[in-house]
C-alpha positions in Angstrom: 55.0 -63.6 -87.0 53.6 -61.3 -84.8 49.9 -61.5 -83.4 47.4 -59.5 -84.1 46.3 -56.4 -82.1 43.2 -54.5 -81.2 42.2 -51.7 -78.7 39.0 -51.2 -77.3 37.5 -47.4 -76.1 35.4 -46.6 -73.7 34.1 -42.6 -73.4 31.5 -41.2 -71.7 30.5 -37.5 -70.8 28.3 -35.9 -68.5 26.2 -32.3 -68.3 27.2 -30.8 -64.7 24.2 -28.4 -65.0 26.0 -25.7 -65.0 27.1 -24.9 -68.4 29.8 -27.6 -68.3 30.5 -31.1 -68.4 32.5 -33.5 -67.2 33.8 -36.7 -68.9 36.4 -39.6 -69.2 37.7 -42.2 -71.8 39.7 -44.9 -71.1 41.2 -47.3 -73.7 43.1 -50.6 -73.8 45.6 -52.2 -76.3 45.7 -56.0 -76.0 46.8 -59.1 -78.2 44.9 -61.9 -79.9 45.9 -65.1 -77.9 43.7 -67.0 -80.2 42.1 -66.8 -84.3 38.9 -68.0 -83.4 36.4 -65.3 -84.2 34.2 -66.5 -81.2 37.1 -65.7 -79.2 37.9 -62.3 -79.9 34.4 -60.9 -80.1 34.0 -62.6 -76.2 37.3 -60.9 -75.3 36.5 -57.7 -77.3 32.9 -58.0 -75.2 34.7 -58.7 -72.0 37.1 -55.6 -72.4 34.6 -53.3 -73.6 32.3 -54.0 -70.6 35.4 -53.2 -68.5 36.5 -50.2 -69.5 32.0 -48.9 -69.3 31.8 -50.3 -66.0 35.5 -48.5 -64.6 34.5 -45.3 -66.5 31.1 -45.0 -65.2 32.3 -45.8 -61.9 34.9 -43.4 -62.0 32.0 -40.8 -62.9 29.7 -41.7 -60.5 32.5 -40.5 -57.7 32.2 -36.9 -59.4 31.8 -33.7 -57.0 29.7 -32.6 -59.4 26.5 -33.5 -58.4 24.5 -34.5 -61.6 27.1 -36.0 -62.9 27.7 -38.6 -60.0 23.6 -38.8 -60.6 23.5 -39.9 -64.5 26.9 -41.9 -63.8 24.7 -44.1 -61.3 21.8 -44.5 -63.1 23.6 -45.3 -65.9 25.5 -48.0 -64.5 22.9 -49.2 -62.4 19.9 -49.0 -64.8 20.9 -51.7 -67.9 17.1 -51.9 -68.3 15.2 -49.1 -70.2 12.5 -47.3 -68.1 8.9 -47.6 -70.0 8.2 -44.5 -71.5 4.4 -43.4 -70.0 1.3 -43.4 -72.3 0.9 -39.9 -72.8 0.1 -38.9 -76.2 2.8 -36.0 -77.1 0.4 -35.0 -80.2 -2.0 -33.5 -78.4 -3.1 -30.8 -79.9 -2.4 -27.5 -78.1 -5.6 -24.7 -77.4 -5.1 -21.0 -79.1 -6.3 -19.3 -75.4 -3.2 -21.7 -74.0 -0.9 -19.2 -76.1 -2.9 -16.4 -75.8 -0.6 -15.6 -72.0 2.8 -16.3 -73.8 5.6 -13.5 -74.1 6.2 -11.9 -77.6 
């Protein structure tokens, strides 16, 4: 009998600023050693985390600028910023689009 397989992928892509971007995916094809389901979701975890963590590294190395930028922020940011307490609902004056191009 043979054992069971999975494959994890990992894909990420970057803006360059410049009209273009630049990306990478990497993906893996391993084995179940083991049937117990809290076994393969902590391999699946472990793999996954991998293949982000290689990717974003390999990004972060980019001679594109912004992209070496949002590669290292993303792997070195695993907290979300707070967003400030600004109200985007304010409402907007009629003389503040009185100056704007037709």
């Amino acid at each position: 009998m043979t054992k069971p397989q999975f494959t994890v992928m990992y894909e990420r892509k970057f803006s360059d600023g410049n009209y273009g971007s630049e990306g990478l995916s990497l993906a893996w094809t391993g084995t179940y050693e083991d049937d117990d389901p809290l076994v393969i979701d902590a391999k699946y975890a472990q793999v996954a985390a991998a293949l982000r963590a290689h990717v974003l590294e390999q990004l972060a190395r980019s001679a594109a600028e912004r992209v070496r930028w949002a590669a290292n922020r993303e792997l070195h940011d695993r907290e979300p910023k707070p967003t400030p307490d600004v109200d985007i609902r304010e409402p907007i004056a009629v003389s503040d689009l009185e100056d704007l191009p037709l």
